[in-house]
C-alpha positions as CSV (number, residue, x, y, z in Angstrom):
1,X,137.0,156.4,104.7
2,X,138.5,159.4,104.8
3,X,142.4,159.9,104.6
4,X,144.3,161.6,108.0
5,X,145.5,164.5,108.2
6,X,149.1,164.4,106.9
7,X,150.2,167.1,109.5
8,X,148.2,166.9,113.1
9,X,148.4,169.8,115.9
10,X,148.7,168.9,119.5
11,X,148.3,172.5,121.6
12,X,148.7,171.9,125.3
13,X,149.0,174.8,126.9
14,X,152.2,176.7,125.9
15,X,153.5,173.8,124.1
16,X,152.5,172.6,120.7
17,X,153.3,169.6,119.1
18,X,153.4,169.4,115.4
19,X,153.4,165.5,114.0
20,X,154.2,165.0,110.5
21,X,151.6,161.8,109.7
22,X,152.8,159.6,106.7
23,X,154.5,156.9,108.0
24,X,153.7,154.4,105.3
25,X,155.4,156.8,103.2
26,X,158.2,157.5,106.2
27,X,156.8,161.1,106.4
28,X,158.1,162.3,102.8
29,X,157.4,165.6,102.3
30,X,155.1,165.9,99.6
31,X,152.5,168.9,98.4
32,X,149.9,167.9,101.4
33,X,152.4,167.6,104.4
34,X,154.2,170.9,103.0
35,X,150.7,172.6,102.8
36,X,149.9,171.4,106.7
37,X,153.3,172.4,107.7
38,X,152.8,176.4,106.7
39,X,149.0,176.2,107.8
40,X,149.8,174.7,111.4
41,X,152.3,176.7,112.3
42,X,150.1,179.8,111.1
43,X,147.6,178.2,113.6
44,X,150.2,178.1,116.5
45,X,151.0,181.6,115.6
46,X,147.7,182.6,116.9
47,X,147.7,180.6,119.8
48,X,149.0,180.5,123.4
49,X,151.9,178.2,122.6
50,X,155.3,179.5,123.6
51,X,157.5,176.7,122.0
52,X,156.8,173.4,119.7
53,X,157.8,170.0,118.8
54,X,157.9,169.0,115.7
55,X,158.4,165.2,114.6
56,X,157.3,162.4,112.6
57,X,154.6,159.7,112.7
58,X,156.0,156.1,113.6
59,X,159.7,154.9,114.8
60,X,161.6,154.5,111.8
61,X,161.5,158.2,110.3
62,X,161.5,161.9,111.2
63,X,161.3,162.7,107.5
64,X,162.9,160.5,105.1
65,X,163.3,163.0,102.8
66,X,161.3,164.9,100.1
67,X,158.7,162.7,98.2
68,X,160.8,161.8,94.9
69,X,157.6,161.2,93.1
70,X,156.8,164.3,93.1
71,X,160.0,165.1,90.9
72,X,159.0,163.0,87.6
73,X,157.4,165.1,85.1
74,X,159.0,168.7,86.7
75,X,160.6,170.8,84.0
76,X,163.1,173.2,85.2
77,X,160.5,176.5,85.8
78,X,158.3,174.0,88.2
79,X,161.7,172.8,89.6
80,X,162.3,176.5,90.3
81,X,158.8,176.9,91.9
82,X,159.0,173.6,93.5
83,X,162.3,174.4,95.7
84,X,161.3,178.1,96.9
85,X,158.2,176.8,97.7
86,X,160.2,174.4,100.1
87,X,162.3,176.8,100.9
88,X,159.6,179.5,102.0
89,X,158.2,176.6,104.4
90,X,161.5,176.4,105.8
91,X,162.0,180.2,106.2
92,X,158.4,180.3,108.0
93,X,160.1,177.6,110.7
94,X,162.9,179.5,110.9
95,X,161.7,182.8,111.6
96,X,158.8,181.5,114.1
97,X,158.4,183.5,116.8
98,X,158.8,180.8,118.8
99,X,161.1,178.1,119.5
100,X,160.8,175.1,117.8
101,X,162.3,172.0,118.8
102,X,162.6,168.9,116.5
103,X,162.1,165.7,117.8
104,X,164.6,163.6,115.3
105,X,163.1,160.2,115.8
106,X,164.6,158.3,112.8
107,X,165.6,158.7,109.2
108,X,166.0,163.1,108.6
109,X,167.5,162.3,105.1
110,X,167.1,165.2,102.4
111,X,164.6,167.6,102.9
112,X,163.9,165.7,106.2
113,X,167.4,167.1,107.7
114,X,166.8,170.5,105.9
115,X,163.2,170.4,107.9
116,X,165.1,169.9,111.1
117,X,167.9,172.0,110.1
118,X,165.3,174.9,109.8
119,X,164.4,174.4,113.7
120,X,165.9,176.0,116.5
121,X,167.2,172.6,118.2
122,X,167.7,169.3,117.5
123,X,167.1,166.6,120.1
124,X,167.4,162.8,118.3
125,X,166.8,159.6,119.1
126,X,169.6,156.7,118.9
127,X,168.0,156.0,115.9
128,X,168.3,158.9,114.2
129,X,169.9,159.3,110.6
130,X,171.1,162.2,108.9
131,X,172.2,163.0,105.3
132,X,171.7,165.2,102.4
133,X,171.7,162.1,99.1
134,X,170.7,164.5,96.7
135,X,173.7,163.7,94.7
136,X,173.2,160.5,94.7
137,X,169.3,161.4,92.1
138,X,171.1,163.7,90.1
139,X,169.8,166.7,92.3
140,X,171.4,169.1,94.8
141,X,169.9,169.9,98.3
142,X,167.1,172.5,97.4
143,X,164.9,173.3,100.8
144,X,168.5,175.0,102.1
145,X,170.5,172.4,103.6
146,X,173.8,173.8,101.3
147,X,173.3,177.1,103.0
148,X,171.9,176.3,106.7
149,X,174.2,173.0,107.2
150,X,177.6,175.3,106.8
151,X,176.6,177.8,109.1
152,X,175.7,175.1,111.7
153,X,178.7,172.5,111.3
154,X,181.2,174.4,109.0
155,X,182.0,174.1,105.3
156,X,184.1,171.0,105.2
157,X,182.0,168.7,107.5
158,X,179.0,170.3,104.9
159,X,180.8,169.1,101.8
160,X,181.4,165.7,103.2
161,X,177.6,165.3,103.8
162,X,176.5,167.2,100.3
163,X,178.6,165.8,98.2
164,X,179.3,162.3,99.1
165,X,175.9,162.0,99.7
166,X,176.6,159.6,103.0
167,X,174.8,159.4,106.0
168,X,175.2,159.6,109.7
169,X,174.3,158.3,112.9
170,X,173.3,160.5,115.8
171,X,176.3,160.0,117.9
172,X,178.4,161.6,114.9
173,X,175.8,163.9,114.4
174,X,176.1,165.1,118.2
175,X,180.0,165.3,117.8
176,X,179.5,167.4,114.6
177,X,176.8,170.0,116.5
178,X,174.2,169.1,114.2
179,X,172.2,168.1,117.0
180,X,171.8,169.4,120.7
181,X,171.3,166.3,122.4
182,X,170.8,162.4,121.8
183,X,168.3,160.4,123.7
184,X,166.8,157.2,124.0
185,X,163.8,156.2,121.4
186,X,161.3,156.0,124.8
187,X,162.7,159.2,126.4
188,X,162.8,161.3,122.9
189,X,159.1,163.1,123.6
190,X,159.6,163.5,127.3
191,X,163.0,165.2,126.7
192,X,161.6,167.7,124.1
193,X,158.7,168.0,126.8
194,X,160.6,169.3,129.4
195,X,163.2,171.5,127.2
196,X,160.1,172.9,125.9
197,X,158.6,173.8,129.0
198,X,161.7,175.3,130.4
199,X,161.5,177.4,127.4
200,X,157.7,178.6,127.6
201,X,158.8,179.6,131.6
202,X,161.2,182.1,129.7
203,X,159.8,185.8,129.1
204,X,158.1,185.3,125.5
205,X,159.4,188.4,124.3
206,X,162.7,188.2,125.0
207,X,163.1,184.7,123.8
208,X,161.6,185.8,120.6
209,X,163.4,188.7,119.8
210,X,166.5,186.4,121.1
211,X,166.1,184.1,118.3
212,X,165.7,187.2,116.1
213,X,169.0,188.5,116.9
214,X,170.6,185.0,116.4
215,X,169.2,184.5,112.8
216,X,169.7,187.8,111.4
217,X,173.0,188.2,112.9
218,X,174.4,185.6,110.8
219,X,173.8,187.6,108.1
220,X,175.3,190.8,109.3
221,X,178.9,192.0,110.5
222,X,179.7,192.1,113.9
223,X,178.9,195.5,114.6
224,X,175.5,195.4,112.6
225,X,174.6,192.4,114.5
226,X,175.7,193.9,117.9
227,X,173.6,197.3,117.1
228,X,171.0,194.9,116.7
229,X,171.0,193.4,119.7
230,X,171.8,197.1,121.5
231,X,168.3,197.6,120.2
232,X,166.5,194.8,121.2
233,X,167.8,194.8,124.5
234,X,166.3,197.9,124.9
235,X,163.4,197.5,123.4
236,X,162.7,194.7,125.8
237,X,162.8,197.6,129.0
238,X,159.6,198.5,127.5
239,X,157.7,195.8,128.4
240,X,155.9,194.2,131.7
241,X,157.4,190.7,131.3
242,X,161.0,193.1,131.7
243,X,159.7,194.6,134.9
244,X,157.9,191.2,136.4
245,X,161.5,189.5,135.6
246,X,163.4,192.1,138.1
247,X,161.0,192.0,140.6
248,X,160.5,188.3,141.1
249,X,164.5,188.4,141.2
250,X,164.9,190.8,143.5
251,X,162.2,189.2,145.6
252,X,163.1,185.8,145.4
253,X,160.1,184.0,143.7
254,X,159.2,182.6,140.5
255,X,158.2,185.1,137.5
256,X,154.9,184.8,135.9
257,X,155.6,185.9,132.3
258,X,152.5,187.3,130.2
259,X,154.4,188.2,127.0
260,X,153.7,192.3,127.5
């Protein structure tokens, strides 16, 4: 019998739902699930979808981490290759032109919190449990948690989680900003549901070339970042969803965004 598919696409309308599938294996990131990962959300690229969900198989796990059997035998040039492949998967999520929205249900321990680091919001269950234990194999994070989790949370809270190699429970992780919001195990889908929707009522355009402006800002100085978004603001008077937004303000109804 054929094996699933360790990474399975749900595309309702404007909301797609990304499920990483291993949960024998607590949805480790291996070769496979990191292969699905870049090929769904190329798939969702071309598609009607306006935000996604992305979470793991099961109860117990989000993504437990990378899949640490992967590491015996690597030598430091496949190291090398094996971390910027991680990290180009992570950059893809990152710089989606949509928003995506993980749905922490469980363990998001290595390159499980980088996965949901690379998102654009965090919703968790109570269960949830985050940590970067690299340390603890001899390794460092290498999928970008010791670059991502000290522009989110700050350097020191970073440290404590990179270098001590502990973990946390969502509560903390709420108090810390790591995540957005903490829900019930049952509720954890609806919730990302209905952010999600809100989202895909937004004008596509502007929400995309909003998250643009966020993630390249970081990188920039003030002033480069506010050029930036002098531009895109513009850029966005260009477009019909700009016009439709005004007029269903001025007149009082509901817009109906096309993303043009």
């Amino acid at each position: 019998m054929a094996s699933p598919d360790p990474v399975q696409i749900d595309i309702d309308g404007p909301i797609a739902t990304v499920t990483i599938n291993r949960p024998e294996a607590l949805n480790a990131l291996n070769d496979a699930v990191m292969a699905g990962l870049s090929a769904a959300f190329d798939q969702i690229g071309s598609s009607p979808a306006r935000a996604v969900i992305l979470t793991g198989a099961g109860d117990k796990a989000f993504v437990a981490g990378a899949d640490i059997k992967e590491f015996q035998g690597l030598d430091r040039p496949a190291a090398l290759a094996y971390a910027q492949r991680g990290q180009a998967l992570m950059l893809k999520i990152e710089q989606f032109g949509a928003p995506v929205i993980a749905a922490v249900n469980g363990y998001a321990l290595g390159g499980g919190c980088e996965l949901a680091l690379a998102c654009h919001l965090r919703i968790a269950s109570q269960n949830a449990v985050f940590g970067q234990p690299e340390v603890g194999l001899g390794v460092i994070a290498g999928f970008g948690g010791s670059q991502r989790l000290p522009r989110l949370i700050g350097q020191g809270r970073a440290l404590d989680l990179l270098i001590t190699g502990r973990k946390i429970d969502a509560g903390e992780a709420l108090s810390w900003g790591l995540v957005n919001q903490v829900t019930t195990p049952v509720e954890l889908l609806a919730t990302c549901r209905k952010i999600a929707a809100r989202i895909a009522r937004q004008a596509p355009i502007a929400v995309c070339n909003t998250l643009e402006v966020v993630n390249r800002g970081l990188d920039m100085t003030l002033q480069e970042g506010l050029d930036l978004e002098a531009e895109r603001f513009a850029s966005t008077f260009e477009t019909a969803d700009m016009r439709e937004g005004v007029s269903a303000f001025i007149e009082k109804r509901d817009p109906a965004f096309k993303g043009q």
